[in-house]
N, C-alpha and C positions, 0 to 999 in steps of 0.2 A: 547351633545345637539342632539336631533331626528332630523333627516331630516324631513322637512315641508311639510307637502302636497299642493299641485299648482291646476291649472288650465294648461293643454294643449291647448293655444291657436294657430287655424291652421291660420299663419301668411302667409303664401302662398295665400292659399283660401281667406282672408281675403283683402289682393290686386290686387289679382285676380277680386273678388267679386266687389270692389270698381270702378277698372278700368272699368266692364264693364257698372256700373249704371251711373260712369261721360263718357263714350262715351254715353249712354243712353239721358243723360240731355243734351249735344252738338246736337246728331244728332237733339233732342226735342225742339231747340232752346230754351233752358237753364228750359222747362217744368219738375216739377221734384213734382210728389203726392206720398207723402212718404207711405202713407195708402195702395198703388198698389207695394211699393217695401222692402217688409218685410223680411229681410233677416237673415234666423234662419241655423248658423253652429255647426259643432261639437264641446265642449268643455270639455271633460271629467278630471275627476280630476283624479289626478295622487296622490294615497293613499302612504304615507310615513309612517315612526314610530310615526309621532304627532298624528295620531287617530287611530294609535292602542291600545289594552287595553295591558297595562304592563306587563311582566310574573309575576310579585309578585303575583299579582292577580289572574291570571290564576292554580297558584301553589295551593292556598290554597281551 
C-alpha cells in the first residue's frame, strides 16, 4: 500500500493564532467581525507514493 499524501497542518500556529483572536474578543468585550480577522496559514501537502505516476508507466 503507497503512503498517502496529507496536509501539514501547523497546529502550533494554529493555537497560537486562536489564542490570540480570543484574548482579542475578551479585551473587545466579547466584539468579534470575522470579515477583519481572516486568518490564511501555511498548509502545504506532503506528496507521498499515492500521486505519484508508477514506474510501469514511467518504463514504457
Amino acid at each position: 500500500m503507497p503512503g498517502l499524501t496529507t496536509m501539514s497542518l501547523p497546529l502550533r500556529m494554529m493555537g497560537n493564532t486562536s489564542v490570540k483572536l480570543l484574548m482579542g474578543m475578551i479585551r473587545d468585550n466579547g466584539h468579534f467581525d470575522p470579515a477583519d480577522n481572516i486568518v490564511r496559514l501555511p498548509c502545504p501537502i506532503l506528496e507521498r507514493a499515492s500521486v505519484k505516476v508508477p514506474s510501469e508507466i514511467l518504463d514504457n
